[in-house]
C-alpha positions as CSV (number, residue, x, y, z in Angstrom):
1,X,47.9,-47.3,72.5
2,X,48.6,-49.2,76.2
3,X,47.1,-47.8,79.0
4,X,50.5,-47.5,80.8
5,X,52.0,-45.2,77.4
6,X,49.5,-42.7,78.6
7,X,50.4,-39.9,81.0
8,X,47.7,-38.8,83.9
9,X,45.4,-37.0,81.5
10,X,45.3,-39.8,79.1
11,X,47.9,-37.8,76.9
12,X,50.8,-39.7,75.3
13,X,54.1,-40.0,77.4
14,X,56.5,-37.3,77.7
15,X,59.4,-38.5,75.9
16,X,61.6,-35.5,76.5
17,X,61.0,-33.7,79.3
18,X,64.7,-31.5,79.5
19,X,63.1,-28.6,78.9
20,X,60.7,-29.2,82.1
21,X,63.6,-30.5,84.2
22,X,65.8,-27.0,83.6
23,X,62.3,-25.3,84.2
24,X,62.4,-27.0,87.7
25,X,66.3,-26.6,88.3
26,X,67.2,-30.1,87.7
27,X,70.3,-31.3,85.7
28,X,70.2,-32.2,82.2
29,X,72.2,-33.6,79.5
30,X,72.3,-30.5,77.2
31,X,70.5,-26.8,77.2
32,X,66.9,-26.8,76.3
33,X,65.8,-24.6,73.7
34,X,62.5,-23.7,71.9
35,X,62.8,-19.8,70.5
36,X,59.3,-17.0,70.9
37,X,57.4,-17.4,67.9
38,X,58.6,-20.1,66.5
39,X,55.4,-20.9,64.7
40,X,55.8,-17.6,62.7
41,X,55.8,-16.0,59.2
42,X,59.3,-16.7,58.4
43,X,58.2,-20.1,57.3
44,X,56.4,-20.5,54.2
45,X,55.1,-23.1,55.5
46,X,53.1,-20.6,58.0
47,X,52.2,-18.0,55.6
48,X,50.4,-20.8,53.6
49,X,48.2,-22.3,55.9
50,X,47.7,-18.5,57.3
51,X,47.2,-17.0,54.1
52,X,43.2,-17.6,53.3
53,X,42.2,-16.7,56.9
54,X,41.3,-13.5,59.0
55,X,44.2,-13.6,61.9
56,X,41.2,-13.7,65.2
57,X,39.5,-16.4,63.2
58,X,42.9,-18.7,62.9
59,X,43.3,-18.4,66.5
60,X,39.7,-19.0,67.0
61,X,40.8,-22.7,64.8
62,X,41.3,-25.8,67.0
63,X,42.8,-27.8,63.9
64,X,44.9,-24.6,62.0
65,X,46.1,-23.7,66.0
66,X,47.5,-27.2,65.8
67,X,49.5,-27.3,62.6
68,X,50.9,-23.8,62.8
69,X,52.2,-25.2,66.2
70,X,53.7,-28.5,65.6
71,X,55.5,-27.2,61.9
72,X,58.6,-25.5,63.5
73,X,59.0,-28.7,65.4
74,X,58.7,-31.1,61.9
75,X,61.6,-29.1,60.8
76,X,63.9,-27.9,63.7
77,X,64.4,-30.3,67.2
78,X,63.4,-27.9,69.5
79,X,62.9,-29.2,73.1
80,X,59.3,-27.0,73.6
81,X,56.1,-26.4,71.3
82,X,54.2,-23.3,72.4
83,X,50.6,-23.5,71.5
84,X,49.4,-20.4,68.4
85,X,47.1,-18.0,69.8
86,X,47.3,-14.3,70.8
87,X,47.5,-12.1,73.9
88,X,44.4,-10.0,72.7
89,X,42.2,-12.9,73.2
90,X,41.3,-11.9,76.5
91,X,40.5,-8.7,76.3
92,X,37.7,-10.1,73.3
93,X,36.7,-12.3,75.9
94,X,35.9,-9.5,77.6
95,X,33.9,-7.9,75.0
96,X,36.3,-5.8,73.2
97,X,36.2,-5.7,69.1
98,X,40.0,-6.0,68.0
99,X,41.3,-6.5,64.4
100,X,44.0,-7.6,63.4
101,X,45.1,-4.6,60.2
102,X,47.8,-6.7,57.9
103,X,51.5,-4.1,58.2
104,X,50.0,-2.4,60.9
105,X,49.1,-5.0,63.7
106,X,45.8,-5.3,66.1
107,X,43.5,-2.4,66.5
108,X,40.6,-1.7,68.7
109,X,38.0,0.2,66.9
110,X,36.7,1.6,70.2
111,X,40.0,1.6,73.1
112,X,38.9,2.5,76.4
113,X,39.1,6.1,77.0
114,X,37.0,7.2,80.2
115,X,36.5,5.5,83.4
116,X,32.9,4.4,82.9
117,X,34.2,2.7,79.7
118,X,35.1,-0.1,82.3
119,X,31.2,-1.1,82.6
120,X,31.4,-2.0,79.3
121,X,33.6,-4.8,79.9
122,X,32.3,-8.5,80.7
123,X,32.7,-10.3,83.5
124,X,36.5,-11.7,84.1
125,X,34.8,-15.1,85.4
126,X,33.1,-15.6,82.5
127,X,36.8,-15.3,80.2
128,X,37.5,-18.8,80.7
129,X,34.2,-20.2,78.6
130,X,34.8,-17.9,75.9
131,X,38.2,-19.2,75.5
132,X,37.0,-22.8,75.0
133,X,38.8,-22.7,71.4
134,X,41.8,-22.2,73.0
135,X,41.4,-25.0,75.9
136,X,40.5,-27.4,72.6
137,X,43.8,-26.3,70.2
138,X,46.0,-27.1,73.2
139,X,44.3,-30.4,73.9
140,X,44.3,-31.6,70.0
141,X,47.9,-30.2,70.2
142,X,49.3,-32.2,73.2
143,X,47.2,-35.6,71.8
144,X,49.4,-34.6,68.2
145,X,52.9,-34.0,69.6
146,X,52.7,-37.6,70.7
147,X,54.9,-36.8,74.0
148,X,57.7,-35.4,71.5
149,X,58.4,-32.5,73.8
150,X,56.3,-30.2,76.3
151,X,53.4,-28.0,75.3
152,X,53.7,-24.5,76.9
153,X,50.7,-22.0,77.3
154,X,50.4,-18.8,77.3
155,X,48.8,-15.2,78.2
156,X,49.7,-11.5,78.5
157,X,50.1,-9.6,81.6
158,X,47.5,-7.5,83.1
159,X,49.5,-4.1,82.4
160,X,50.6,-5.5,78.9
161,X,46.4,-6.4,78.1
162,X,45.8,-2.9,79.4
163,X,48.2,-0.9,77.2
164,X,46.1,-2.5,74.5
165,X,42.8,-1.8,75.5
166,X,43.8,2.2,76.3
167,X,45.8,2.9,73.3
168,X,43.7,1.1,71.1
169,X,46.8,-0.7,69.5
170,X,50.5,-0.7,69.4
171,X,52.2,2.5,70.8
172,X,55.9,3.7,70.5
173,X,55.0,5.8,73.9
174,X,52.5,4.0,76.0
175,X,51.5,7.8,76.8
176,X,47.7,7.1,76.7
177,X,48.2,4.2,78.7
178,X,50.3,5.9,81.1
179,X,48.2,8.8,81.4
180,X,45.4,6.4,83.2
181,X,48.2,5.6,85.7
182,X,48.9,9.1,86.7
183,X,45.5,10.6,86.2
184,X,43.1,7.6,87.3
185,X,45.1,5.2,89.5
186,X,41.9,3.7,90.9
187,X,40.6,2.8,87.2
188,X,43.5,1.8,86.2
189,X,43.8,-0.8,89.5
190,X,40.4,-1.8,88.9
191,X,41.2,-2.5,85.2
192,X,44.2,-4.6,86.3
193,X,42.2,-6.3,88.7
194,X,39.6,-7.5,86.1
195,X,42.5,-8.8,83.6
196,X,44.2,-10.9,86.9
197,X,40.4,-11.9,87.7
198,X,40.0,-13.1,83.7
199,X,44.1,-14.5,83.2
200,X,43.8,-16.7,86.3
201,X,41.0,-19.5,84.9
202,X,42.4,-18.8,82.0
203,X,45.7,-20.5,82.5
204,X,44.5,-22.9,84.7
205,X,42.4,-24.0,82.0
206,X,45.4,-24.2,79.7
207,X,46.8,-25.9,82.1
208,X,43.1,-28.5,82.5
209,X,43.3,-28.8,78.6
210,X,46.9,-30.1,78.6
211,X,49.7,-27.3,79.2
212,X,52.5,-28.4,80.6
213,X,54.1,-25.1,81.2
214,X,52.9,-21.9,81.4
215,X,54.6,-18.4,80.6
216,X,53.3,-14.7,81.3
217,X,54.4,-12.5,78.7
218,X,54.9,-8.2,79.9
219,X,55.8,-7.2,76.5
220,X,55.6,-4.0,77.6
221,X,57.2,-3.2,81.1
222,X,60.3,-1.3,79.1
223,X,57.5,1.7,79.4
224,X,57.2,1.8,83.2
225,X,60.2,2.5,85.3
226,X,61.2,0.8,89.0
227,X,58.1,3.1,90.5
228,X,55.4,2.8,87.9
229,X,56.2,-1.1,87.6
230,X,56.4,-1.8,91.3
231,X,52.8,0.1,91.4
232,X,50.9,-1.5,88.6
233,X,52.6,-4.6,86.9
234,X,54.2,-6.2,89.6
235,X,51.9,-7.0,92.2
236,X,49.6,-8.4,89.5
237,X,52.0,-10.4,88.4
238,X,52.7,-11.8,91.7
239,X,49.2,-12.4,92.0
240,X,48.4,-14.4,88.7
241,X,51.6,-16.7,89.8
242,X,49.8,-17.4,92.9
243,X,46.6,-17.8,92.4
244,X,47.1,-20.3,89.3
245,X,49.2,-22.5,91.6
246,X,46.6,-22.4,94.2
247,X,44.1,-23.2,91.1
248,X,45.8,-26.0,90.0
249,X,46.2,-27.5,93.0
250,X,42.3,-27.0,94.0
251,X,41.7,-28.5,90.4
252,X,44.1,-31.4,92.0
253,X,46.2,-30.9,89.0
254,X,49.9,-31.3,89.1
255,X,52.0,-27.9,89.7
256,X,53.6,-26.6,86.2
257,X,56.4,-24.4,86.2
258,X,55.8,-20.9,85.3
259,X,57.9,-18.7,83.0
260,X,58.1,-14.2,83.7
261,X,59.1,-12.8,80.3
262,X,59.1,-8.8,80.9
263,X,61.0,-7.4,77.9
264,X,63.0,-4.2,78.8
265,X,61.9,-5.0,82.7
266,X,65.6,-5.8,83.5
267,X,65.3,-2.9,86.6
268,X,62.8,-5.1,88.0
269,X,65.1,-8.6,88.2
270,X,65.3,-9.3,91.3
271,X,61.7,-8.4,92.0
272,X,60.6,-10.9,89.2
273,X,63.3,-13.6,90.3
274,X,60.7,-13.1,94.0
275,X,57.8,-12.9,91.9
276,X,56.6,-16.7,92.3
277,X,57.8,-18.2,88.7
278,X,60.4,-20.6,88.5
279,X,61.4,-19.2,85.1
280,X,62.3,-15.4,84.0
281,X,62.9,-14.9,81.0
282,X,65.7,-12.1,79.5
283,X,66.1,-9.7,76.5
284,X,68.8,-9.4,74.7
285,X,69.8,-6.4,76.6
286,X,70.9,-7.7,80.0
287,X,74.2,-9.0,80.2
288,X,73.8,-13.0,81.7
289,X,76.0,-13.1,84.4
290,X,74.6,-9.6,86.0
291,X,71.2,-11.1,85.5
292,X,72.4,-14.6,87.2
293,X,73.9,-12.4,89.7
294,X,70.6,-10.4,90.6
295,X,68.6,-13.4,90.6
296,X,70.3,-15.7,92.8
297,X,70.5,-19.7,92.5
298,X,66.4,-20.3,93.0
299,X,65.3,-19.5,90.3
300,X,66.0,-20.6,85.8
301,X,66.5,-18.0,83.7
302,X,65.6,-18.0,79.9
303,X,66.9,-16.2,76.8
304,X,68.5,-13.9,75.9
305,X,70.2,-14.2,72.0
306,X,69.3,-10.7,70.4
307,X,67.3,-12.2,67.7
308,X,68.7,-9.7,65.2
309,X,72.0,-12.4,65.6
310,X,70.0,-15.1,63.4
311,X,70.9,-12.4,60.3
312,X,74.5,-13.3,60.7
313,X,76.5,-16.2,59.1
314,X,75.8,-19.7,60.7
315,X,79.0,-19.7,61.9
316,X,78.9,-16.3,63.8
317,X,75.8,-17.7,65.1
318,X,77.4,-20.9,66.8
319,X,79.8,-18.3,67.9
320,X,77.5,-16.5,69.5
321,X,75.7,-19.1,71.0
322,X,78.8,-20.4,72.4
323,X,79.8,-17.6,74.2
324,X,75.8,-17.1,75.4
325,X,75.9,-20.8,76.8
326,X,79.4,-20.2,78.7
327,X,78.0,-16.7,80.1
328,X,74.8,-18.4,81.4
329,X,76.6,-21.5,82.4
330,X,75.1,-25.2,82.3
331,X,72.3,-25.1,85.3
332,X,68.9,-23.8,85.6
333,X,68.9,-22.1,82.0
334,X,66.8,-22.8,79.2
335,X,68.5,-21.2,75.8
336,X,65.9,-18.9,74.0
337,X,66.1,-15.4,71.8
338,X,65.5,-11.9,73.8
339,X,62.2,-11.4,71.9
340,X,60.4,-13.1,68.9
341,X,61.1,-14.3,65.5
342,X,61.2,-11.7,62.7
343,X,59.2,-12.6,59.8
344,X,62.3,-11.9,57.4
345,X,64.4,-14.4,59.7
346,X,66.0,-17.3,57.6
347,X,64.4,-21.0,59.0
348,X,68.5,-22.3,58.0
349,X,69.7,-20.1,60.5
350,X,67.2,-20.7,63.1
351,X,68.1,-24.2,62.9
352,X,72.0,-23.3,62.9
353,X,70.8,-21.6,66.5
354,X,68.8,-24.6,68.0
355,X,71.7,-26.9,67.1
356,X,74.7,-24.9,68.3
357,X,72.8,-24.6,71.5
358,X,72.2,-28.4,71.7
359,X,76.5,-29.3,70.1
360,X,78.0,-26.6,72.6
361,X,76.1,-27.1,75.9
362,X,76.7,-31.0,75.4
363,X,80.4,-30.1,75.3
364,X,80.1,-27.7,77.6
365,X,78.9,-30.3,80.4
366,X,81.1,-32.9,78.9
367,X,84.4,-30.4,79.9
């Protein structure tokens, strides 16, 4: 390869860098889209390479963490990779056991249930060099995509990490978790603190190894409502938005744009639109033009197509996508689903959604 076909990092050239540009709020020829776990179990291709290994130990794969992220993007043209891994990596960094129990989800054998528990955690500075494998699947991942499209990062929210680590897995209720808000606010800031102290080398790292965008994922901000989420999920992720771009630019790495995804969070929009991202991302559940409305012309929004859609005819679905795309209008979007691939989701129709978004928002600007 020339020198001058390598980027600042000695990474391939970007070749299409749309979705980036909408990230930022610049024009583009058509609406970017890449969908949340697109490297998922609805292709067979996934459950394959998935199948002989523990879940932890794929993530903890530089080489498998490549392929299960580039094979959405052999068979669909989506306009962003994001790199496999997992939220609950951090809080094993931080010396928590979690499993991942097949039909059930990720369990932690021994959650967090009294203050003191906290001592038991590592220190958040030392997060980063545990995460290596991560830092090494993005780099491998970025050299493989040969500047086909951006590689985004990832991590979970502090108060998303937390529900984790106090219920001990997945809850319908949050109610332990919420319990420590009302019953031990200090813990519970403390807590929060050491995930923002842990999430912010963490994705500047990501960012180090190769990321070229970075999104924040508060899967579960549906459980908090405007008082609890202004108290313990918002300032933290204020902070993580601003400490990474300080971290970056202290590394004297270029600024990426950062994406807000907080599912059900749609009471905190214009808070999030203030939050320090240039991207927030919507569920299915908020109705585009309110949301556009709420968060003013500074900032790109991303979403929102109930994923449930993808069970409909192709048809319906470029229906439905049309009407999305006209709703969010042509600038500062970035066309995504309002939460995650289903495992039971047919690969045709996820490609019947990436193209209708890239045939209508062409015609779209072209009218």
């Amino acid at each position: 390869m020339e020198a001058n076909e390598c980027g600042p990092q000695g990474f391939p050239e970007l070749k299409n860098d749309t979705f980036l540009r909408a990230a930022w709020g610049e024009e583009t020829d058509y609406t970017p889209v890449w969908c949340m776990r697109q490297a998922g179990r609805y292709l067979p291709e996934f459950r394959e390479t998935r199948a002989a290994q523990d879940f932890f130990n794929t993530c903890r794969s530089p080489e498998t963490c490549c392929e299960l992220t580039l094979q959405p993007l052999r068979r669909f043209p989506l306009d962003a990779a994001i790199i496999f891994s997992d939220i609950l990596v951090v809080p094993q960094a931080l010396g928590m056991e979690v499993t991942m129990v097949p039909g059930k989800g990720p369990s932690f054998p021994e959650p967090l249930r009294e203050e003191r528990d906290l001592q038991r955690l590592r220190d958040p500075t030392t997060v980063a060099s545990e995460l290596g494998y991560v830092f090494q699947a993005i780099t491998l991942t970025r050299q493989r995509l040969a500047g086909r499209v951006p590689l985004i990062g990832f991590a979970g929210a502090p108060w998303t990490l937390m529900t984790y680590m106090v219920e001990g897995g997945g809850s319908s209720t949050m109610a332990q978790a919420k319990r420590w808000l009302y019953q031990r606010p200090q813990a519970s800031h403390q807590l929060l603190r050491i995930l923002t102290d842990a999430l912010v080398p963490y994705l500047v790292g990501q960012v180090a190894a190769g990321a070229q965008a970075l999104q924040l994922f508060e899967s579960h901000a549906g459980h908090l409502g405007p008082q609890l989420f202004s108290k313990f999920a918002l300032p933290y992720i204020r902070d993580v938005a601003k400490r990474v771009k300080a971290g970056l630019q202290e590394a004297g790495l270029a600024p990426v744009p950062m994406i807000i995804f907080a599912k059900d969070g749609h009471f905190a929009l214009e808070e999030l639109a203030q939050a320090g991202y240039e991207v927030v991302g919507l569920d299915w559940t908020v109705a585009p033009e309110k949301a556009r409305d709420c968060v003013g012309k500074t900032v790109t929004l991303q979403g929102n197509l109930d994923p449930c859609a993808l069970y409909a005819s192709e048809e319906e679905i470029g229906q439905l996508v049309q009407q999305m795309l006209n709703d969010f209008g042509p600038r500062r979007y970035i066309a995504n689903l309002g939460h995650g691939l289903y495992p039971d989701m047919d690969p045709e129709h996820v490609g019947a959604f990436v193209d209708a978004v890239h045939k209508h928002s062409r015609l779209l600007r072209q009218n």
